[in-house]
C-alpha positions in Angstrom: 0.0 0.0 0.0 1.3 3.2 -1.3 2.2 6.2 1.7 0.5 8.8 1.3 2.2 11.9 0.8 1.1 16.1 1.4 -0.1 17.3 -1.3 -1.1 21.3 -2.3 -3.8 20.6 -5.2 -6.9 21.0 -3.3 -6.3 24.7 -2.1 -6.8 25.8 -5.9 -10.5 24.5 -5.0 -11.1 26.7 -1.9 -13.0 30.1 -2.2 -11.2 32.8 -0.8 -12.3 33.0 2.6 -11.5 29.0 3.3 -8.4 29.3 1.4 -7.4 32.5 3.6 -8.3 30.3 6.8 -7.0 26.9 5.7 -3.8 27.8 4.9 -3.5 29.9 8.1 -4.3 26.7 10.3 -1.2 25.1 7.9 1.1 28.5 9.0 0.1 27.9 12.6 1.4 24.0 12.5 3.9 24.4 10.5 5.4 27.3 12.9 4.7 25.2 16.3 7.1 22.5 14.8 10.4 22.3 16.4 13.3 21.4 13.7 17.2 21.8 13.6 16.5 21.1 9.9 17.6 24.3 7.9 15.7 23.8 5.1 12.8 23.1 6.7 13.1 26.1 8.8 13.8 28.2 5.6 10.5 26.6 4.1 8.3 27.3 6.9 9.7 30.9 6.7 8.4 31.1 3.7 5.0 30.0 3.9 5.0 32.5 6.9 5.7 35.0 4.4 3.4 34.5 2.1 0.7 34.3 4.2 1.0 37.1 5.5 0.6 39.0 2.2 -2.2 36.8 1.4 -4.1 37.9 4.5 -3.4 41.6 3.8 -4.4 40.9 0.7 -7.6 39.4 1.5 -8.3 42.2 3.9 -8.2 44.6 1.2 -10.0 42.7 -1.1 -12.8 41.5 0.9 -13.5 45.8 1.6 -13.1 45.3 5.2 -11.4 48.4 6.9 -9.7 46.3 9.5 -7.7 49.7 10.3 -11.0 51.4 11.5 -11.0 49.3 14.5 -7.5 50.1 15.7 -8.3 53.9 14.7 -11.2 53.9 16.8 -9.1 52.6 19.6 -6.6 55.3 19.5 -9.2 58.0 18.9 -10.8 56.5 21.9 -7.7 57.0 23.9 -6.7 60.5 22.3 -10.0 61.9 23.7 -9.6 60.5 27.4 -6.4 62.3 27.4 -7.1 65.4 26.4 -9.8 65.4 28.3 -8.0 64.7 31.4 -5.6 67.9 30.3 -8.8 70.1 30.2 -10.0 69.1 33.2 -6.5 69.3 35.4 -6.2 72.9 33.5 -10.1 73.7 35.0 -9.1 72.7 38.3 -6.2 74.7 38.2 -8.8 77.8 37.6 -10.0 77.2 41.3 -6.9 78.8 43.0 -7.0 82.2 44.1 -6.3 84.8 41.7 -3.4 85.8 43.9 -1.7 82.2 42.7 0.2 82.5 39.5 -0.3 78.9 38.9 -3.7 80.0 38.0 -2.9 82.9 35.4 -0.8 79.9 33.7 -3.4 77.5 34.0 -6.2 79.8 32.1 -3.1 80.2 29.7 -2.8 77.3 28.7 -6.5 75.9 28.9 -7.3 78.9 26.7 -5.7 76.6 23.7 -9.0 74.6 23.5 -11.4 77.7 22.5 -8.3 78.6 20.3 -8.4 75.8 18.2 -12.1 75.2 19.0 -11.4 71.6 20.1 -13.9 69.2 20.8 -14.0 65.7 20.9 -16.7 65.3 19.3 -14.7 66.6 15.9 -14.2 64.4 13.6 -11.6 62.1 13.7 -8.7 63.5 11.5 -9.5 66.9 12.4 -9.5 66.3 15.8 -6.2 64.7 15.8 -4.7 67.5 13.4 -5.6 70.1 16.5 -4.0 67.7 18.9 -0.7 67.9 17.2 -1.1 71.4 16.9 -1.9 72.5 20.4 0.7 70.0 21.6 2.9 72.6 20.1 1.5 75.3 21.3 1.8 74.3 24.8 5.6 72.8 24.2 6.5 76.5 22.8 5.4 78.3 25.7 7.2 80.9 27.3 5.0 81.6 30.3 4.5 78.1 31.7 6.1 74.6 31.5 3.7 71.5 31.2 6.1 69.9 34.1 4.9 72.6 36.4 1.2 72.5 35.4 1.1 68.7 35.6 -0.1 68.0 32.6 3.0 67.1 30.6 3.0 62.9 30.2 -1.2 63.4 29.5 -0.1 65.8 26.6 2.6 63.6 25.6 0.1 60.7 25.4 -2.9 62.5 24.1 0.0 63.6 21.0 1.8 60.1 20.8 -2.0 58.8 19.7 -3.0 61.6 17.6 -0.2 60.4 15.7 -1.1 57.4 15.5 -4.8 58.4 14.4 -3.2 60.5 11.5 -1.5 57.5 10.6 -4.2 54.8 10.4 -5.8 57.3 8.5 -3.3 57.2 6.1 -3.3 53.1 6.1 -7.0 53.4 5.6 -6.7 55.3 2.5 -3.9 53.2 0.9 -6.0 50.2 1.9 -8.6 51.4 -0.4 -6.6 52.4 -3.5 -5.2 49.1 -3.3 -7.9 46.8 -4.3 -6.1 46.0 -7.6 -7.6 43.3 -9.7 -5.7 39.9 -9.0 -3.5 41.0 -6.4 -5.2 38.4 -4.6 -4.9 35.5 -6.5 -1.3 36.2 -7.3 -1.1 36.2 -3.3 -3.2 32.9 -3.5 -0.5 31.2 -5.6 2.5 32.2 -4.0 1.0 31.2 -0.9 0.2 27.6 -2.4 3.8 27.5 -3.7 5.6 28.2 -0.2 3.5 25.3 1.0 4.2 23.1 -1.7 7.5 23.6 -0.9 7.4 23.2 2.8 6.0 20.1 1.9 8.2 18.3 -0.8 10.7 18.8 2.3 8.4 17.2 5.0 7.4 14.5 2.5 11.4 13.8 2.1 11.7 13.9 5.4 9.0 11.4 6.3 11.4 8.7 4.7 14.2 9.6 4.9 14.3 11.0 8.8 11.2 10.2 10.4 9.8 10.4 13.9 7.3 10.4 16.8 7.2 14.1 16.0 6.7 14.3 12.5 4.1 11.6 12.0 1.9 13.7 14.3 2.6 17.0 12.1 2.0 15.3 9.5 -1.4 13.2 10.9 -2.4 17.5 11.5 -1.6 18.7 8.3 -3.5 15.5 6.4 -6.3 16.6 9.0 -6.5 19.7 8.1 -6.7 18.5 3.9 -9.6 16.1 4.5 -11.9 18.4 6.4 -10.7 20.8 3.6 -12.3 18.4 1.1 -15.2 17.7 2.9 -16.6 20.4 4.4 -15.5 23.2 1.8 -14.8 21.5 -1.5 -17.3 18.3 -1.2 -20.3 20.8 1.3 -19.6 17.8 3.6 -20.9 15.1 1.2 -18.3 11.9 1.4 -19.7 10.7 -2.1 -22.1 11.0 -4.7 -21.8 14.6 -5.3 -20.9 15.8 -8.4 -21.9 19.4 -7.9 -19.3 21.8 -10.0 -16.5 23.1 -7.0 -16.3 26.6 -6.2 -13.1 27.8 -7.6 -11.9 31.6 -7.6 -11.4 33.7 -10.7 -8.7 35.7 -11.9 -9.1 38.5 -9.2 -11.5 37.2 -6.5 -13.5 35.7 -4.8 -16.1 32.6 -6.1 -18.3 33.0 -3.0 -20.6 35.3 -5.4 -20.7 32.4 -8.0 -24.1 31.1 -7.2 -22.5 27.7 -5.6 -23.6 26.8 -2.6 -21.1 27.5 0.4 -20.8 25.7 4.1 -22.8 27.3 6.8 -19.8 28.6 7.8 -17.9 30.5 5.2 -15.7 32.5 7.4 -12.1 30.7 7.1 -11.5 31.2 10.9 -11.8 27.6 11.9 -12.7 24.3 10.3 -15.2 22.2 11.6 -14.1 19.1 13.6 -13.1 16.1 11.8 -14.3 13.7 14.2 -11.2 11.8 13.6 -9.5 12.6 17.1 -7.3 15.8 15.8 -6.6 18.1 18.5 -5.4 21.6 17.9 
């Protein structure tokens, strides 16, 4: 009886989304192996690499903004700080008038009717006046932010306007770079570094094998047959000769009218029933 060997051929038969989360289940066991074997390790560097790109890819292609969540975080935390800043500068105002610490607080709290800040700005803008009050304040001849206790707030509140203005930059080159097959070019290189990883397991299976690498290998052939039957076959073991899904020069086949598992999402195959463990 012939030994079966890894083979590559069936992720040319995934839609997009399975093929995204397929091959990222192959990453993930490939990377928790343990080898001295250099090329081996090289391989598996590889099909790291390429994976990588393939997600971004998909990420882009499928339209979702996945900067918009991290944007959303630092905006989040841009507004807490500069709100604390405006309120420490308020209760500043509270000390006689006989206090200079209070002339420099209403000073320096007079930046937010300045720039007419609000948190409620949008999100760029808001940012833009962050970074420009920031230095403002920095500038000042008549106060130090040390003195007014406001100065690692400020330094915060700019350290994640920057990082709004950035995203915000991501997000836009995110958009302009939905080229037409940029993802399946990613598709295919990601298929080749795994073809790859494998003609080296496969040689290794013979020529060097152990305890180790029969269970990586029992994985990977795990991950192949629930592949085949749950997004290639719609988890029919036989008699089905419905046409399989298979992506188009540039996208995605989960518009092609074929019927898709319930669930489409790539994240996480359903269980084989065979005994595999993660």
């Amino acid at each position: 009886m012939a030994t079966r060997t890894l083979g590559t051929s069936y992720l040319m038969r995934l839609t997009n989304a399975n093929h995204d989360g397929v091959t990222q289940q192959i990453d993930d066991r490939l990377q928790a192996f343990e080898t001295d074997n250099q090329m081996l390790t090289a391989a598996v560097a590889g099909v790291h690499q390429a994976r990588l790109a393939e997600d971004a890819a998909y990420r882009r292609f499928s339209g979702k903004d996945f900067a918009s969540d991290d944007l959303k975080a630092a905006d989040q935390l841009e507004d807490k700080y500069m709100s604390a800043v405006h309120a420490i500068l308020n209760g500043l105002l509270y000390l006689p008038e006989s206090e200079p610490m209070r002339r420099k607080a209403q000073l320096a709290v007079q930046l937010f009717k300045d720039f007419g800040f609000s948190t409620n700005d949008g999100i760029e803008a808001e940012a833009r006046k962050t970074v420009n009050m920031v230095q403002q304040w920095s500038r000042a001849s008549e106060y130090t932010l040390v003195e007014l206790g406001i100065q690692e707030w400020v330094e915060k509140a700019h350290q994640q306007a920057l990082q709004v203005l950035s995203l915000v930059a991501q997000r836009v080159e995110n958009e302009s770079a939905k080229v037409k097959g940029e993802l399946a070019a990613a598709r295919k290189q990601t298929d080749e570094a795994i073809r790859k990883a494998y003609d080296v397991l496969n040689a290794l299976a013979v020529l060097q094998p152990s305890n180790e690498l029969t269970q990586l290998l029992s994985l990977l052939f795990g991950i192949e047959d629930r592949a085949k039957l749950y997004y290639i076959s719609g988890g029919k073991v036989s008699g089905d000769d419905k046409p399989t899904p298979t992506p188009d020069g540039g996208g995605s086949s989960d518009e092609s009218g074929d019927e898709l598992p319930p669930d489409d999402t790539g994240d996480e195959l359903p269980p084989s029933g065979d005994g595999d463990e993660n």
